[in-house]
DOLUM-443958 format. One record per residue: residue number from 0; x, y, z of N, C-alpha, C in turn. Coordinates in nm, 2 decimals. Layout:
N
num_n_east_n_north_n_up_ca_east_ca_north_ca_up_c_east_c_north_c_up
NUM_X_Y_Z_X_Y_Z_X_Y_Z .
...
END
This chain:
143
num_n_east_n_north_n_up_ca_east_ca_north_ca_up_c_east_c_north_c_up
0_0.08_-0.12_0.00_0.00_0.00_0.00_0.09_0.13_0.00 .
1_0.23_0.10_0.06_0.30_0.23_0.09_0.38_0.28_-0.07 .
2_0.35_0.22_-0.14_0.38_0.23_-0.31_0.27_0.29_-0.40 .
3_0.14_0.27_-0.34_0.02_0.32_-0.46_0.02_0.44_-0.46 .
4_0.00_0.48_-0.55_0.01_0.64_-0.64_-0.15_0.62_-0.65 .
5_-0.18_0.78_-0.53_-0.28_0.81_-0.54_-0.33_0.92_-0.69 .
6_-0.43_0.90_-0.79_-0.50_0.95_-0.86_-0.45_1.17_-0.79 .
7_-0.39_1.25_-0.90_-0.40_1.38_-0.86_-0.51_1.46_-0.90 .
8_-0.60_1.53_-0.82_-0.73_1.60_-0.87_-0.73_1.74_-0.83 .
9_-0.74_1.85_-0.85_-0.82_1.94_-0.80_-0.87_2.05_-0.85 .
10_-1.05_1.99_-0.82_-1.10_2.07_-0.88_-1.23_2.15_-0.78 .
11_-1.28_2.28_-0.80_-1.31_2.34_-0.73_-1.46_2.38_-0.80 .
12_-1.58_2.35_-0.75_-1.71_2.39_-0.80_-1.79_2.49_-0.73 .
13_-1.77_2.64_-0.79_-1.88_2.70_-0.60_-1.96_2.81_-0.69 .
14_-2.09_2.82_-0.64_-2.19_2.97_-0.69_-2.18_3.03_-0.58 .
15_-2.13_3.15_-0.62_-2.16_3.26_-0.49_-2.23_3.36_-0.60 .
16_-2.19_3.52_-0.53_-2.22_3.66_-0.55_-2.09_3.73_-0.60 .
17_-2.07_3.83_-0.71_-1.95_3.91_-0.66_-1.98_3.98_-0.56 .
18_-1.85_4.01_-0.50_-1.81_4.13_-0.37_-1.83_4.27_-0.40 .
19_-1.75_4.31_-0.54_-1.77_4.42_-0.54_-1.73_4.46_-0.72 .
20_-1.75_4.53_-0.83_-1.73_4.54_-0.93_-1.57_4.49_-0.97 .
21_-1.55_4.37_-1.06_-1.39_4.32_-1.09_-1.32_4.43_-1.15 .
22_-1.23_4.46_-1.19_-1.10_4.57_-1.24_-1.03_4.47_-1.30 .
23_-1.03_4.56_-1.44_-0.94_4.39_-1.53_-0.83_4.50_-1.54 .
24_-0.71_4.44_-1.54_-0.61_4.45_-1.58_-0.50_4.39_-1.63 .
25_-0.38_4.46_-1.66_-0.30_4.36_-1.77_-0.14_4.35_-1.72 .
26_-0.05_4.26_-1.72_0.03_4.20_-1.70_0.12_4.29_-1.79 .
27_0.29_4.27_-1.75_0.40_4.39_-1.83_0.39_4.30_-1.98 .
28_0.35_4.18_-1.98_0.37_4.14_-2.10_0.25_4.19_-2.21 .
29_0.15_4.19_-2.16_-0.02_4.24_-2.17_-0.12_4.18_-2.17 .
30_-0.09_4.02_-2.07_-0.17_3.98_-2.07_-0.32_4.02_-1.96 .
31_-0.44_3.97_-2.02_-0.54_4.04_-1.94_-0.55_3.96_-1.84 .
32_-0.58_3.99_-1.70_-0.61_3.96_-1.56_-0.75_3.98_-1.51 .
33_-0.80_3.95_-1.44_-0.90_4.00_-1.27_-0.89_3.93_-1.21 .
34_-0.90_3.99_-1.10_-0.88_3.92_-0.95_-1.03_3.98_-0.89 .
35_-1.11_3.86_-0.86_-1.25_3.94_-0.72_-1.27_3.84_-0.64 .
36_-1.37_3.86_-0.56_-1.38_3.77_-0.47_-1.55_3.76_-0.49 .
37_-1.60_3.63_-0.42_-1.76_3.60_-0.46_-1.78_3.57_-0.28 .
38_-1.89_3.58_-0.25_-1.97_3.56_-0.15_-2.03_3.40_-0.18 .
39_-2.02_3.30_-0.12_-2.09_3.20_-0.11_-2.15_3.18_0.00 .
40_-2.31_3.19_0.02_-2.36_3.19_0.12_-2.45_3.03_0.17 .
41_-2.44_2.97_0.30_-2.53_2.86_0.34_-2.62_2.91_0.44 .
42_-2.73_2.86_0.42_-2.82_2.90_0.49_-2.84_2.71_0.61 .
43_-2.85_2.73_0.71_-2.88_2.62_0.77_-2.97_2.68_0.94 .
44_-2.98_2.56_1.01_-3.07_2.57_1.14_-2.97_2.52_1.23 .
45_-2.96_2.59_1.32_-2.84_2.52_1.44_-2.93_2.48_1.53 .
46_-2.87_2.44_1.64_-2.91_2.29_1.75_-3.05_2.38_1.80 .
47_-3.06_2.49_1.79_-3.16_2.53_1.87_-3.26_2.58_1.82 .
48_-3.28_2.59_1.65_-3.35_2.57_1.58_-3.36_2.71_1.54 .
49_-3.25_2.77_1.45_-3.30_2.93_1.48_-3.19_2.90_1.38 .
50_-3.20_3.00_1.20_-3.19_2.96_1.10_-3.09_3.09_1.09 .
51_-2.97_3.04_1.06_-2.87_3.13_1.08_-2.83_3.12_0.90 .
52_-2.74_3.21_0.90_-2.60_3.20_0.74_-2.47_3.19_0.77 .
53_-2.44_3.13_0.72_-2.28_3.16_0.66_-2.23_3.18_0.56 .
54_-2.15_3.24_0.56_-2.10_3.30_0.44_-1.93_3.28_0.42 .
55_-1.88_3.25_0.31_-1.77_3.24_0.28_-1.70_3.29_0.17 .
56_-1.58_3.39_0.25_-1.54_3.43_0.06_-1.42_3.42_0.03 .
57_-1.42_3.39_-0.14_-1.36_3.31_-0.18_-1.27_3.45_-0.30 .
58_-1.13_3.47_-0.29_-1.09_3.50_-0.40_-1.05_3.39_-0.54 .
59_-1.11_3.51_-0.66_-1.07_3.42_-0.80_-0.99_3.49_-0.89 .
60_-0.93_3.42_-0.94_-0.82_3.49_-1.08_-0.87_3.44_-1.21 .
61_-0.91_3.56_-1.29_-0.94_3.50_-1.42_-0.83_3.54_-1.52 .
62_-0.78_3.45_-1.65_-0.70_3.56_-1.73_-0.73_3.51_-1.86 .
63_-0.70_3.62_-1.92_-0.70_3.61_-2.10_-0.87_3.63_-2.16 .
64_-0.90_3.56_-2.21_-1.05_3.60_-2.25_-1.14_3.59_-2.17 .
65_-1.10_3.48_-2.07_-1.26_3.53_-1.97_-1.21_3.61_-1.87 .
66_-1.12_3.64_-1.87_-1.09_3.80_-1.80_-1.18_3.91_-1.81 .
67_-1.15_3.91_-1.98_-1.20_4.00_-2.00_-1.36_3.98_-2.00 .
68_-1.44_3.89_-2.04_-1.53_3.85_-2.04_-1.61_3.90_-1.87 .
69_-1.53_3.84_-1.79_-1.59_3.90_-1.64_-1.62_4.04_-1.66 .
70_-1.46_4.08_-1.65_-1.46_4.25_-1.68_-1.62_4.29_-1.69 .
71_-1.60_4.25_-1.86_-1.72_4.35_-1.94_-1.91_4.26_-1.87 .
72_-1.88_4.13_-1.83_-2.04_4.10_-1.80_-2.10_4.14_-1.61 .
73_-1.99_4.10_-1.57_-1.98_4.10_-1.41_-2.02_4.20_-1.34 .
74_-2.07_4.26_-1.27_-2.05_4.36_-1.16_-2.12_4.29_-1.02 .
75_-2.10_4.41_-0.91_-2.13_4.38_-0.79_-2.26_4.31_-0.80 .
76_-2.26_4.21_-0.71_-2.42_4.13_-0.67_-2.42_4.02_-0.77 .
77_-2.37_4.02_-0.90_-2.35_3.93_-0.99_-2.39_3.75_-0.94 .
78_-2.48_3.71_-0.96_-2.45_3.57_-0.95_-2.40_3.48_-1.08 .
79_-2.24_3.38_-0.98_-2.21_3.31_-1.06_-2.18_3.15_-1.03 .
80_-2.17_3.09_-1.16_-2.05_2.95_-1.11_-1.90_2.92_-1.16 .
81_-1.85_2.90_-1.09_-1.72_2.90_-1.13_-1.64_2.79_-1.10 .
82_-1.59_2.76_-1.21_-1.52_2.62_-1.20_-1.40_2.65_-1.22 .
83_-1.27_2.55_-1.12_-1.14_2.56_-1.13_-1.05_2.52_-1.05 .
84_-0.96_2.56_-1.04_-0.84_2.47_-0.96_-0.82_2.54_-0.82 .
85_-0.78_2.53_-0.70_-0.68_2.55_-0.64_-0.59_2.61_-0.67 .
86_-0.51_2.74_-0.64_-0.37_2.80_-0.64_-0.34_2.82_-0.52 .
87_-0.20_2.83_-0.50_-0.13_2.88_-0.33_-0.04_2.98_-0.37 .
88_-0.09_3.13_-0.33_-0.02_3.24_-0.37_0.10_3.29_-0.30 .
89_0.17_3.37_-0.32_0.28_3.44_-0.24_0.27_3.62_-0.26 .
90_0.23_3.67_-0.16_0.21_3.84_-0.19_0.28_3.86_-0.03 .
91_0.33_3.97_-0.13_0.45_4.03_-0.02_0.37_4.17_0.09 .
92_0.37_4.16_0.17_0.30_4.31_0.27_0.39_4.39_0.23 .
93_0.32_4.48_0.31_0.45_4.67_0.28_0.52_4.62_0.38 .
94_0.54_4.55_0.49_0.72_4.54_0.59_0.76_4.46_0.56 .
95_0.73_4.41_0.37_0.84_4.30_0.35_0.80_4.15_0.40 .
96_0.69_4.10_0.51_0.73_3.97_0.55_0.63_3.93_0.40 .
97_0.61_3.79_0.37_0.54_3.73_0.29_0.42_3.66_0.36 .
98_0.30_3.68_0.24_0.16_3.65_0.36_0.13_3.52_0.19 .
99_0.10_3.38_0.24_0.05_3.27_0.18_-0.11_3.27_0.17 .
100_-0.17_3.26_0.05_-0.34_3.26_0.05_-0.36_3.17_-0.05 .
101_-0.48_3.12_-0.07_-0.54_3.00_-0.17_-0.64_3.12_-0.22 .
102_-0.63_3.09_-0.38_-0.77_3.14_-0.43_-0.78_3.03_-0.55 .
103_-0.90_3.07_-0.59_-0.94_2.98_-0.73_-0.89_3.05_-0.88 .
104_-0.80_2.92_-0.91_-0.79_2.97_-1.07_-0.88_2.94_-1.20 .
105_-1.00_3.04_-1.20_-1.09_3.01_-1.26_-1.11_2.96_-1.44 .
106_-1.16_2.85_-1.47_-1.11_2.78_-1.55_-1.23_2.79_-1.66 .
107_-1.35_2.79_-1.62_-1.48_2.86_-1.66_-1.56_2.93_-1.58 .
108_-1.63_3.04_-1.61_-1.73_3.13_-1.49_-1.83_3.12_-1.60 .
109_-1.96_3.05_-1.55_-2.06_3.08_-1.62_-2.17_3.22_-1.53 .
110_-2.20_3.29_-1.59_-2.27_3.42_-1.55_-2.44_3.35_-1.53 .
111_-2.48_3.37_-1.43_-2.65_3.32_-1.40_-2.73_3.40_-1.36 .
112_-2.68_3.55_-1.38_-2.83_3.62_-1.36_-2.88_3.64_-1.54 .
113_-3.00_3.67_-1.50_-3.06_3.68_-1.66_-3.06_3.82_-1.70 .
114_-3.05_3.81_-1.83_-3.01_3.94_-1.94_-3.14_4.04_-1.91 .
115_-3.09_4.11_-1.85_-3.21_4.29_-1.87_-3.20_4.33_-2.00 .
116_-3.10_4.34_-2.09_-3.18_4.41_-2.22_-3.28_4.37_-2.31 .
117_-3.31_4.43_-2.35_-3.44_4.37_-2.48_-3.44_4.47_-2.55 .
118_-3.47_4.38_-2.64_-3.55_4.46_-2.80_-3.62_4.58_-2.84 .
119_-3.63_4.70_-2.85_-3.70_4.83_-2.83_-3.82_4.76_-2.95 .
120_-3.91_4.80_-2.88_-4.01_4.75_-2.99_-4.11_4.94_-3.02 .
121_-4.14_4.91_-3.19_-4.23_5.06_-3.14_-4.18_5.18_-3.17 .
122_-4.04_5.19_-3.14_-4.00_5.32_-3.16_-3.88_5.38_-3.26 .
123_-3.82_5.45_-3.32_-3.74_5.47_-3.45_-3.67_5.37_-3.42 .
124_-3.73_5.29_-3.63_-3.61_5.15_-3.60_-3.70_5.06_-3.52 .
125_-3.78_5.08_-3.59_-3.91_4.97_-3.55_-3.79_4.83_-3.58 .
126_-3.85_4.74_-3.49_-3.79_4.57_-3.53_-3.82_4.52_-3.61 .
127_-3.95_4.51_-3.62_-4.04_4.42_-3.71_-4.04_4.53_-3.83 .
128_-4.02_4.62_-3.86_-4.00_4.72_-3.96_-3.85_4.66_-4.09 .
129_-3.76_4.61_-4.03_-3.63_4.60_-4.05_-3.61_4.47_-4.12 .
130_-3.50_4.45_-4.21_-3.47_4.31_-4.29_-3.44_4.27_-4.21 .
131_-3.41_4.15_-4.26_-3.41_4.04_-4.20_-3.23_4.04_-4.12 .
132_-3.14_4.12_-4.22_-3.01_4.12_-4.18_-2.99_4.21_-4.09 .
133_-3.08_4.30_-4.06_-3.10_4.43_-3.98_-3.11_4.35_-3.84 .
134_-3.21_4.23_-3.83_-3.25_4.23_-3.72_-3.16_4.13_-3.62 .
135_-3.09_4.05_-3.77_-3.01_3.97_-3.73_-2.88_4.04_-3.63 .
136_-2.84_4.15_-3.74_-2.74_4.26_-3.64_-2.80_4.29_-3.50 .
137_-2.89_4.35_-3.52_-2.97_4.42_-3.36_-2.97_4.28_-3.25 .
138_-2.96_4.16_-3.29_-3.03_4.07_-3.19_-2.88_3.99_-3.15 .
139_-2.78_4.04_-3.27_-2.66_3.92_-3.24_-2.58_4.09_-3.13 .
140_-2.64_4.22_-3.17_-2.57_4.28_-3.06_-2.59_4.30_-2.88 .
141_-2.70_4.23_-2.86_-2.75_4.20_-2.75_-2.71_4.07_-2.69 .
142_-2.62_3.99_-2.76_-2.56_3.85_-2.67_-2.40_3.92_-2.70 .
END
């Protein structure tokens, strides 16, 4: 038994909230970044029957296209899910000592609240007024 090679895994599945609007930014090379943190909350009943939360939060790093993708879809309150690995960081304080943290390196973030825009119906630039390539544009600029 002291020989078996255990199977390596880690993978990370959690829906929270964002914290607060992501800030994308870019790396000296140029690659794109964000870093935010999500709220996962549990709702349960403790021994004395009185329905408490918890809440846990979780920093994530996105890069490259769904970087930017958070960026532009995400803001505060945002519900999401996000799939991904485990990382163990190294960030240095202002007196120099070094502080160790886990966050998630997000591998896909699917966005779950539903789309607020729609279609103007009715007013200049009627929809139903418009060809067919017209409406194809107006409908493919809304996803």
């Amino acid at each position: 038994m002291a020989n078996m090679r255990l199977p390596s895994l880690n993978k990370v599945l959690i829906v929270g909230n964002l914290v607060k609007d992501p800030e994308l930014r870019y790396t000296s090379a140029g690659v794109p970044m964000v870093n935010f943190r999500i709220a996962s909350n549990k709702k349960f009943k403790d021994n004395l029957g009185i329905y408490r939360e918890d809440v846990c939060y979780i920093r994530v790093v996105a890069w490259q296209a769904l970087a930017e993708s958070c960026s532009q879809f995400l803001k505060k309150g945002s519900a999401m899910l996000v799939e991904g690995e485990l990382k163990n960081r190294l960030k240095e304080n202002e007196d120099g000592t070094e502080r160790s943290f886990v966050e998630i390196g997000a591998l896909h973030v699917q966005f779950l609240d539903k789309k607020t825009d729609s279609v103007t119906l009715g007013e200049e630039g009627d929809f139903f007024n418009q060809s067919p390539g017209e409406k194809l544009t107006e409908l493919e600029s809304l996803w």
